[in-house]
VOROLUM-288040 format. One line per field, with one value per residue: x, y, z of N, C-alpha, C in turn; residue in three letters; chain. Coordinates in nm, 2 decimals. Example, Ala and Ser with C-alpha at 12.3 -4.5 7.8 and 13.67 -1.06 7.14 Angstrom:
REM VOROLUM-288040
npx <- (1.32	1.28)
npy <- (-0.57	-0.22)
npz <- (0.78	0.71)
capx <- (1.23	1.37)
capy <- (-0.45	-0.11)
capz <- (0.78	0.71)
cpx <- (1.32	1.29)
cpy <- (-0.33	0.00)
cpz <- (0.78	0.79)
rest <- (ALA	SER)
kette <- (A	A)
This chain:
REM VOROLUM-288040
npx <- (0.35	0.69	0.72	0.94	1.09	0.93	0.78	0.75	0.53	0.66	0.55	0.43	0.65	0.66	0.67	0.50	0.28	-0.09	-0.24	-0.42	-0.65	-0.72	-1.00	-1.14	-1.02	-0.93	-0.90	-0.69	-0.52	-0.25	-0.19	-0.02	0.19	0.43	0.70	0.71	0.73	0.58	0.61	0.80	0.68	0.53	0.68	0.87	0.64	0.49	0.44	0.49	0.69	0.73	0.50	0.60	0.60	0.76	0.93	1.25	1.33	1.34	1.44	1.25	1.07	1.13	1.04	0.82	0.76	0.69	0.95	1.12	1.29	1.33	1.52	1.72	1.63	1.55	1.39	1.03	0.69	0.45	0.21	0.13	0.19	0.22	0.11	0.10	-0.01	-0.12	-0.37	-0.49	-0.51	-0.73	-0.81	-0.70	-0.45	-0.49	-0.26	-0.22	0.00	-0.04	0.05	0.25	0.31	0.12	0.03	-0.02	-0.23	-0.46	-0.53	-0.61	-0.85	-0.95	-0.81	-0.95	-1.09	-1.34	-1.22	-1.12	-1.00	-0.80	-0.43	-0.25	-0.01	0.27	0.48	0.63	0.79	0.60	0.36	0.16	0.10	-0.05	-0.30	-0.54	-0.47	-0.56	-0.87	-0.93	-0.99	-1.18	-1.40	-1.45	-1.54	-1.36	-1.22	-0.95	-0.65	-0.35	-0.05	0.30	0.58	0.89	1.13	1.49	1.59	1.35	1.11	0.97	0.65	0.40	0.15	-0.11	-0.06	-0.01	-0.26	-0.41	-0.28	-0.35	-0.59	-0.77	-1.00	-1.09	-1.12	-0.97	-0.70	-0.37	-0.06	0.31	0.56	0.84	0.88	1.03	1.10	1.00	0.78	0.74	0.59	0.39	0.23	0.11	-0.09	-0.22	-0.37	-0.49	-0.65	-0.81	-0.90	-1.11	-1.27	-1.35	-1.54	-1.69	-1.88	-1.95	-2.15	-2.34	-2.41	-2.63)
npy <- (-3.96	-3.84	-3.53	-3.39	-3.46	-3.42	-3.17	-2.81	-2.52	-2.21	-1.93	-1.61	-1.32	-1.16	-0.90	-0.86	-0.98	-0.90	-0.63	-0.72	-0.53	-0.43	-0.40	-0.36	-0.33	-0.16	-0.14	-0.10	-0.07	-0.02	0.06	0.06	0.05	-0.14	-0.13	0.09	0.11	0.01	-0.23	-0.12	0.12	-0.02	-0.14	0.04	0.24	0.04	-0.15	-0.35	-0.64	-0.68	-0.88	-1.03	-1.12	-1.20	-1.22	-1.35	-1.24	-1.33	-1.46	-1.52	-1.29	-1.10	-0.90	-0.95	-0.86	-0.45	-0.31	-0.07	0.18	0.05	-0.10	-0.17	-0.34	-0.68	-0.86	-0.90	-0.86	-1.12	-1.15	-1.04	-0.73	-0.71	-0.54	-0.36	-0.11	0.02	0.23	0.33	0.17	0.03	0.03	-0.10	-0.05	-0.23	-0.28	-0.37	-0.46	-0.46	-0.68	-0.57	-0.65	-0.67	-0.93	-1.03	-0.93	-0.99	-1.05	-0.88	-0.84	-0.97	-0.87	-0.63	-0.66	-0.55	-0.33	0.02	0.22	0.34	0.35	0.52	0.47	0.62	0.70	0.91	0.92	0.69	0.77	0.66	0.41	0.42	0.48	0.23	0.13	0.33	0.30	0.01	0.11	0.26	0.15	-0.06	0.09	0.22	0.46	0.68	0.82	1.01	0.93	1.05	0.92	1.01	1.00	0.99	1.02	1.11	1.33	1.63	1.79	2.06	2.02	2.07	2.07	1.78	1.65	1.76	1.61	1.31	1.28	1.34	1.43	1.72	1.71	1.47	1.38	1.49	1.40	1.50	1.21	1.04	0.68	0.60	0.69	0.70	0.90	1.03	0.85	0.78	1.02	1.00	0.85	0.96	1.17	1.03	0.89	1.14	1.23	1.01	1.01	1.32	1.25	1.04	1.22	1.39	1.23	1.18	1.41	1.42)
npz <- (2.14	2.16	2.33	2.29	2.02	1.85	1.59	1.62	1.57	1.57	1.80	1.75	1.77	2.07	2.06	1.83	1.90	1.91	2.02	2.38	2.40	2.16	2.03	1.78	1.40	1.11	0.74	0.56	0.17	-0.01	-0.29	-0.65	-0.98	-1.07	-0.87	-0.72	-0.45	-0.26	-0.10	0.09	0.20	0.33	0.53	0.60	0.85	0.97	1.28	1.35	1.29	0.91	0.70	0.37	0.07	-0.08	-0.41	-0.58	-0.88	-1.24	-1.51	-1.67	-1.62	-1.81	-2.09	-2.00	-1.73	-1.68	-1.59	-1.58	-1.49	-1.25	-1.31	-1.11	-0.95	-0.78	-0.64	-0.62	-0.54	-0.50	-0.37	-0.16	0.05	0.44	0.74	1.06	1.24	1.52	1.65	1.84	2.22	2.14	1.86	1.52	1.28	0.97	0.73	0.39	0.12	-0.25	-0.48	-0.76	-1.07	-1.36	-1.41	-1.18	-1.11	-1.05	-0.78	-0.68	-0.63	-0.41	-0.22	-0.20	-0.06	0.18	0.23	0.41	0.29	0.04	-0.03	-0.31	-0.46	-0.66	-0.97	-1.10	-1.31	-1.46	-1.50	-1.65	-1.55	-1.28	-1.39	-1.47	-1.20	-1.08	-1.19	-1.12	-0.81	-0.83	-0.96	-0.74	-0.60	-0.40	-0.15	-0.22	-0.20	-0.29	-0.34	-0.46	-0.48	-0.40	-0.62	-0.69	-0.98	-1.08	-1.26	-1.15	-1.07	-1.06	-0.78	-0.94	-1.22	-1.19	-1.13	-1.30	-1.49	-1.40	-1.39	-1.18	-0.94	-0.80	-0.49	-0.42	-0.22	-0.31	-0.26	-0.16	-0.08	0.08	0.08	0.19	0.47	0.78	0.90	0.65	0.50	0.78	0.75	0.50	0.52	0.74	0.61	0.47	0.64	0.73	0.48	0.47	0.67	0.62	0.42	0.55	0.71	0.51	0.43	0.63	0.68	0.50)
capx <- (0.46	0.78	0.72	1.13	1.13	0.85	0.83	0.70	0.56	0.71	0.43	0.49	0.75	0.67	0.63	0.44	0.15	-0.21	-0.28	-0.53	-0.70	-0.78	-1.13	-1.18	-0.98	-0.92	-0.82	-0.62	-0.46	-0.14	-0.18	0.05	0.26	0.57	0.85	0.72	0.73	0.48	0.64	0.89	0.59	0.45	0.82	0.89	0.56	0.45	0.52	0.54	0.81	0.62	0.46	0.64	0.58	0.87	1.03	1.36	1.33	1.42	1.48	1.08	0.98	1.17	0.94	0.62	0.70	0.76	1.05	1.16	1.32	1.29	1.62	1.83	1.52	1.58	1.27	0.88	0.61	0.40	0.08	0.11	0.24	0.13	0.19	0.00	-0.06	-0.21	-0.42	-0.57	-0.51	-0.83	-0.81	-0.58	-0.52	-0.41	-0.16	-0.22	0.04	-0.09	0.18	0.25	0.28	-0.02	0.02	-0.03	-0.34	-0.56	-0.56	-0.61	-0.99	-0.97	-0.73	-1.00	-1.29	-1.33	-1.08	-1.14	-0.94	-0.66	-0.30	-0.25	0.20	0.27	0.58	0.61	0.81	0.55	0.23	0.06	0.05	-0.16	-0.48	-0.57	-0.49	-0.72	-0.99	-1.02	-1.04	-1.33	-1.48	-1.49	-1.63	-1.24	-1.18	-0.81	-0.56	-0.25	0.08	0.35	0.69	1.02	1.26	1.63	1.58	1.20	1.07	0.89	0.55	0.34	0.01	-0.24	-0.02	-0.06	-0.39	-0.49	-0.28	-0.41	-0.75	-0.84	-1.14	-1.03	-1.13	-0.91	-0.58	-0.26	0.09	0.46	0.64	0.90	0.83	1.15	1.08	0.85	0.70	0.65	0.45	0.27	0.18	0.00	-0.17	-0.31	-0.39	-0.63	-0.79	-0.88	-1.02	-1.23	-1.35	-1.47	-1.66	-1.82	-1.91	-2.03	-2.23	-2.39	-2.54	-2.73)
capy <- (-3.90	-3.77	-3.38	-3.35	-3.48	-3.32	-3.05	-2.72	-2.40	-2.13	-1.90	-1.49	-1.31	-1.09	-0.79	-0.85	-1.01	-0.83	-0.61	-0.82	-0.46	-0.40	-0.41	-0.32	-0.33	-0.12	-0.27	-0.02	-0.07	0.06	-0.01	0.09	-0.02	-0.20	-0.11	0.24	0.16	-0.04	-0.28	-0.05	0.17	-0.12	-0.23	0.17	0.25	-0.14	-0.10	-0.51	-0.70	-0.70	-0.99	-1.01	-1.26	-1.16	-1.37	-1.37	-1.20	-1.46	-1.45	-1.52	-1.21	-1.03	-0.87	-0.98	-0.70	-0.35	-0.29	0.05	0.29	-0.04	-0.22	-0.28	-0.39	-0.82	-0.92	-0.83	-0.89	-1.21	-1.20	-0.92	-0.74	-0.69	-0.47	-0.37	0.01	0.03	0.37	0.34	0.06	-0.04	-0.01	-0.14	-0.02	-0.35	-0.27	-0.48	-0.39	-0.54	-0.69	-0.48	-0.67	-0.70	-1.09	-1.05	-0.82	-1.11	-1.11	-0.72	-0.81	-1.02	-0.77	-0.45	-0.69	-0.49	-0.19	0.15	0.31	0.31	0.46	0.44	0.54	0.70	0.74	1.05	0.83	0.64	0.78	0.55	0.31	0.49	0.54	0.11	0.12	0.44	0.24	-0.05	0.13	0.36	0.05	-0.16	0.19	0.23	0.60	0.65	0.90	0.98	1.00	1.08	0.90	1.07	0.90	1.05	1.09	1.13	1.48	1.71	1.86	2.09	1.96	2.14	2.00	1.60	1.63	1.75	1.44	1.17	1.35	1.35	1.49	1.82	1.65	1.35	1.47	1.44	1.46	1.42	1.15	0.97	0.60	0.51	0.75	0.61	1.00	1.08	0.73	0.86	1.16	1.00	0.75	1.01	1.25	0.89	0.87	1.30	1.24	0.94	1.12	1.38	1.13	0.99	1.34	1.45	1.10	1.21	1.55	1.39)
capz <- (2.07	2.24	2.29	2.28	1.91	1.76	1.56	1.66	1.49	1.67	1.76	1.69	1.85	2.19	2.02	1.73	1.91	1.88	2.22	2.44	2.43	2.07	1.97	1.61	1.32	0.98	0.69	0.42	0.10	-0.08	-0.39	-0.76	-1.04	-1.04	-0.81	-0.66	-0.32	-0.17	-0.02	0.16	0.29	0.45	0.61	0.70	0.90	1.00	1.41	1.39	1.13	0.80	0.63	0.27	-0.02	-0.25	-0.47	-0.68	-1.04	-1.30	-1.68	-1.76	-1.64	-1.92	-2.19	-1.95	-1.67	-1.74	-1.49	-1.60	-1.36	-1.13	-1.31	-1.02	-0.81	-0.79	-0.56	-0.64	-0.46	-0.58	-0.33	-0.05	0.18	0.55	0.81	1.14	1.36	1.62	1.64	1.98	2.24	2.08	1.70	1.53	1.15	0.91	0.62	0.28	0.00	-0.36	-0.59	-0.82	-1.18	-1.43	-1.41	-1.03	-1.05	-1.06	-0.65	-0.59	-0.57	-0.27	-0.11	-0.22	0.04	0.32	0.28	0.43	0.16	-0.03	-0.09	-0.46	-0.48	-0.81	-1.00	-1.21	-1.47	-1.51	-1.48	-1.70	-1.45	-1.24	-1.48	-1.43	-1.08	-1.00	-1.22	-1.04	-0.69	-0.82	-0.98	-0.64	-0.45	-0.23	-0.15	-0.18	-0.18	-0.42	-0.32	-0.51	-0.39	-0.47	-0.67	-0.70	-1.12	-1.11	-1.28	-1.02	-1.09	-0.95	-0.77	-0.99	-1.32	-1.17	-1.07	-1.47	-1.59	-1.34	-1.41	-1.06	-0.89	-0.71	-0.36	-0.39	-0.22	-0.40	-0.18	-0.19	0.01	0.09	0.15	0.29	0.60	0.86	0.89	0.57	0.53	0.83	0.68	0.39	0.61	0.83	0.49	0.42	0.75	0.72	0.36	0.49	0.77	0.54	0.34	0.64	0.75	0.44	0.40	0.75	0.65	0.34)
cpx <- (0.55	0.79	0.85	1.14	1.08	0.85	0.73	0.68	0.57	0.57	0.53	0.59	0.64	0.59	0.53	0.27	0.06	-0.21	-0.35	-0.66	-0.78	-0.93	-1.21	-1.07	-1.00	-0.85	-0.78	-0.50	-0.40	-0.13	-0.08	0.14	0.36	0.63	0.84	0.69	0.69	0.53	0.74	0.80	0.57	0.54	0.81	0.81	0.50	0.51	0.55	0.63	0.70	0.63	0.53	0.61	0.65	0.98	1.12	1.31	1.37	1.39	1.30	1.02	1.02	1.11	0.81	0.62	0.76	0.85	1.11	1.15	1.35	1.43	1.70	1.72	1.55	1.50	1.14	0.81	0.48	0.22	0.02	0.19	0.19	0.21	0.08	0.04	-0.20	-0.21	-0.42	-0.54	-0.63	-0.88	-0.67	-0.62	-0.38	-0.38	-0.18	-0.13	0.02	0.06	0.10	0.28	0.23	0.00	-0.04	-0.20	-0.48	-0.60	-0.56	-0.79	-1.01	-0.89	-0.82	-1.07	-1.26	-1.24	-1.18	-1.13	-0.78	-0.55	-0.27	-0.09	0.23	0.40	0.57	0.68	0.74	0.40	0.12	0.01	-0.09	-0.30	-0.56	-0.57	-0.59	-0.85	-1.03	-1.03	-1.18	-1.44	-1.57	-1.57	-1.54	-1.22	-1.03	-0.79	-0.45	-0.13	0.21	0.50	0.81	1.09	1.39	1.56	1.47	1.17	0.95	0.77	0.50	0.22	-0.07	-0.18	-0.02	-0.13	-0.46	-0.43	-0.27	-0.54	-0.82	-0.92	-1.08	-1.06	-1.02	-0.75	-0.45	-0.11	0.25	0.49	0.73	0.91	0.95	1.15	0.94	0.77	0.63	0.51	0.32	0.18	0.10	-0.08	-0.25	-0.40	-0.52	-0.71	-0.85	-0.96	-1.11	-1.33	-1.44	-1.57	-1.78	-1.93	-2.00	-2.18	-2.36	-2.50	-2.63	-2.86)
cpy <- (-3.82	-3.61	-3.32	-3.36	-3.46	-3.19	-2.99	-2.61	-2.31	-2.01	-1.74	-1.43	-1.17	-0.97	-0.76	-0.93	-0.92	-0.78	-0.64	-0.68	-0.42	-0.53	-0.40	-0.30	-0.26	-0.15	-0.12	-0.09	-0.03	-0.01	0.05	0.03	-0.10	-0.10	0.06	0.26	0.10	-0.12	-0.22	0.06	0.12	-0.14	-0.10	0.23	0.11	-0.11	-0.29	-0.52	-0.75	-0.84	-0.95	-1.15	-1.24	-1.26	-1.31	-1.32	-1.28	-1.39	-1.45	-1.44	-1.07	-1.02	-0.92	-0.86	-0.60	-0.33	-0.12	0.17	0.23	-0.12	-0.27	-0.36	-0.60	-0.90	-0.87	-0.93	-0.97	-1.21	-1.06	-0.92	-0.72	-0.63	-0.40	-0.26	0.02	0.19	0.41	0.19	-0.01	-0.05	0.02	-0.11	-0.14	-0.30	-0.36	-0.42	-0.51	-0.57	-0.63	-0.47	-0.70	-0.84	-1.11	-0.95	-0.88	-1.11	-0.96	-0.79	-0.85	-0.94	-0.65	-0.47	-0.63	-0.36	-0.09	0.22	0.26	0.40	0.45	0.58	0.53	0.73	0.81	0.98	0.73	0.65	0.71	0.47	0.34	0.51	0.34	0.10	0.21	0.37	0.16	0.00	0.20	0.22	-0.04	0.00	0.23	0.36	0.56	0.85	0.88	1.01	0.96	1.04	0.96	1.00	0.99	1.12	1.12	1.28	1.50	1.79	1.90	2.01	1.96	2.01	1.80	1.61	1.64	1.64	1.33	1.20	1.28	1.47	1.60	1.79	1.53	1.44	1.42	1.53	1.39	1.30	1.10	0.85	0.53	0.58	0.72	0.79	1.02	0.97	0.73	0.91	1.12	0.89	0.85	1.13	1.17	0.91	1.04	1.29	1.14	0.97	1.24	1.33	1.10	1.13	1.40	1.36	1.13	1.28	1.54	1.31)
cpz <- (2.17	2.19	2.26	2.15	1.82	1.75	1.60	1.56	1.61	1.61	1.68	1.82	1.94	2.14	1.89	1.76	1.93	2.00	2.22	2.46	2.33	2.04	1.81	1.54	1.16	0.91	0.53	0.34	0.03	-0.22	-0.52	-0.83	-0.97	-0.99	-0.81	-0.55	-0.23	-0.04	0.11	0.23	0.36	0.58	0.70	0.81	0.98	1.14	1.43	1.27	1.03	0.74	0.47	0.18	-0.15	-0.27	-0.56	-0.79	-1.10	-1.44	-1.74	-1.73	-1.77	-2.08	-2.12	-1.87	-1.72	-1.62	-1.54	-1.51	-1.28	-1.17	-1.21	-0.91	-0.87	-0.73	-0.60	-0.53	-0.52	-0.52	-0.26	0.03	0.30	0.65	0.92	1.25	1.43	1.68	1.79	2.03	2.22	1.94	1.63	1.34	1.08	0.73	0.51	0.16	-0.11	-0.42	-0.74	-0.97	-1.20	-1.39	-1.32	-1.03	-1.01	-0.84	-0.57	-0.59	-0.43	-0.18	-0.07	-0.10	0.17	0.37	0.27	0.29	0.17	-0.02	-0.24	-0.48	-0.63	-0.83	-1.08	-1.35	-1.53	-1.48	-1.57	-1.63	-1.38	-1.28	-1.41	-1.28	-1.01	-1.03	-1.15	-0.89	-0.74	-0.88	-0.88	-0.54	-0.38	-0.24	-0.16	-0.19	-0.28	-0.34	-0.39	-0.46	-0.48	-0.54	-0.72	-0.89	-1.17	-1.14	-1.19	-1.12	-1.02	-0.94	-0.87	-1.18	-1.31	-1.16	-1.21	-1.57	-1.55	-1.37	-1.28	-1.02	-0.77	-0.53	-0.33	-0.35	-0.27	-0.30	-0.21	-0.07	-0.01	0.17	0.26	0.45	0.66	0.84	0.79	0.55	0.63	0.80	0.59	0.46	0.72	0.73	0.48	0.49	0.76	0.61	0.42	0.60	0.72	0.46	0.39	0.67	0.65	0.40	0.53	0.76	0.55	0.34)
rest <- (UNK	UNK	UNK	UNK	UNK	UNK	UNK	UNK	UNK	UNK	UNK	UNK	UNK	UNK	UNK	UNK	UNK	UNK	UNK	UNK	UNK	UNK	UNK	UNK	UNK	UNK	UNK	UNK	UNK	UNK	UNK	UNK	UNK	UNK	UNK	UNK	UNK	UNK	UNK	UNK	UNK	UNK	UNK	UNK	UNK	UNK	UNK	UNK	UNK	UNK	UNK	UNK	UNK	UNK	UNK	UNK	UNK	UNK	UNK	UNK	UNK	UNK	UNK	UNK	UNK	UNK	UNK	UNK	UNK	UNK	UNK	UNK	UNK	UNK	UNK	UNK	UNK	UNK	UNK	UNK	UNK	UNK	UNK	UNK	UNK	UNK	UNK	UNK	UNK	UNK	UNK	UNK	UNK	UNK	UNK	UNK	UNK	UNK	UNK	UNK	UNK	UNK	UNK	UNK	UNK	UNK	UNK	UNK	UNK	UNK	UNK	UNK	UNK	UNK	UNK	UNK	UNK	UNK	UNK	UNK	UNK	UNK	UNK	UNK	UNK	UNK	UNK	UNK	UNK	UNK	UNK	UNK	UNK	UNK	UNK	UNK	UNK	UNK	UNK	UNK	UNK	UNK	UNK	UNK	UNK	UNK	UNK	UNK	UNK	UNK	UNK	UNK	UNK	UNK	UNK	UNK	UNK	UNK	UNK	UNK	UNK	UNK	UNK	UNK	UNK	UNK	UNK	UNK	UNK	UNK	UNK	UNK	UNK	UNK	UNK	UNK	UNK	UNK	UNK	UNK	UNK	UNK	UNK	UNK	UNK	UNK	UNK	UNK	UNK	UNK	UNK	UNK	UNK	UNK	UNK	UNK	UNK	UNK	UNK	UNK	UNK	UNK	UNK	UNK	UNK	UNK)
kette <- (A	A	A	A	A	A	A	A	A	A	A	A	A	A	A	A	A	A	A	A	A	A	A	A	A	A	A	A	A	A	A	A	A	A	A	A	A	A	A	A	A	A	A	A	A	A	A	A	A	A	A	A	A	A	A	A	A	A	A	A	A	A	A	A	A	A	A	A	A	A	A	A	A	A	A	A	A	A	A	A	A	A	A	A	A	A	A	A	A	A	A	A	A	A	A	A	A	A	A	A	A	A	A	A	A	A	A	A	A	A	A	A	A	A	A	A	A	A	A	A	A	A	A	A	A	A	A	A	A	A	A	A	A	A	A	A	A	A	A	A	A	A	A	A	A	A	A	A	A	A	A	A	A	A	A	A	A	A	A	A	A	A	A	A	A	A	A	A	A	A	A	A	A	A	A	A	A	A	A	A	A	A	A	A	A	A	A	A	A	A	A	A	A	A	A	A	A	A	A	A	A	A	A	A	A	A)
């Protein structure tokens, strides 16, 4: 075969390859309803170009997803997203965001196999969402974390008042963010690895 006229897959670009140094990998997942964030945590924090699997909105998802608060949103997220920090030149922590309508929920199990813990991003206008999503992480055994992303017309609560109507366990921590900023997304990513660290720790002394 002439190598001039065959096709090629181009491999990854420069900067997005694995360092030849990392040794171990953690595997976390961002998980919550429709259209409060996920995918734009992964993109904002992600130190490589994020993995995305979003598709076009069309006419048939009308009356199947709840989109509310989300209407000008025109892309979802059909499978996952992905996104890859590197902690240490030797552990490397790997990003999974779940898509985010029921139809889609069907493939959060195979995302849960193997995760540390979770992020579970919460909209105050729709805290319903949230009750299903906390269930199946406590179901599969995933520590997570709550955080609370801002939205322009989203009503503010204090801590103590979310925490009695997510009916969370006074250990699990509950924070504000803002996912569109790489820090704040930091901040609740490093909030994760301090609660799971106490976990381990407390798992230790028993």
């Amino acid at each position: 075969m002439d190598s001039k006229n065959s096709d090629t897959i181009p491999g990854p670009r420069t900067e997005d390859r694995l360092p030849h140094t990392a040794e171990a990998a953690v595997k976390i997942v961002i998980v919550g309803g429709f259209g409060v964030g996920k995918t734009t945590m992964v993109g904002s924090v992600s130190e490589i170009r994020p993995l995305t699997t979003e598709e076009t909105m069309t006419q048939a998802g009308i009356g199947v997803d709840d989109n509310f608060g989300s209407a000008s949103k025109t892309a979802t997220t059909v499978a996952m997203d992905f996104g890859r920090i590197s902690i240490t030149d030797q552990l490397v922590l790997y990003l999974f965001g779940t898509p985010g309508q029921e139809r889609f929920w069907f493939l959060w199990n195979g995302l849960f196999e193997g995760a540390l813990g979770a992020v579970v991003l919460v909209d105050t206008r729709r805290l319903d969402v949230s009750f299903d999503v906390m269930g199946r992480l406590e179901e599969r055994g995933v520590p997570f974390v709550v955080a609370v992303n801002t939205f322009p017309d989203a009503p503010r609560y204090p801590v103590a008042e979310l925490r009695g109507a997510l009916d969370l366990a006074e250990e699990i921590p509950i924070l504000d963010c803002d996912v569109r900023r790489r820090a704040s997304s930091r901040d609740v990513l490093l909030t994760l690895t301090r609660f799971l660290h106490s976990i381990a720790m407390k798992g230790a002394l028993t």
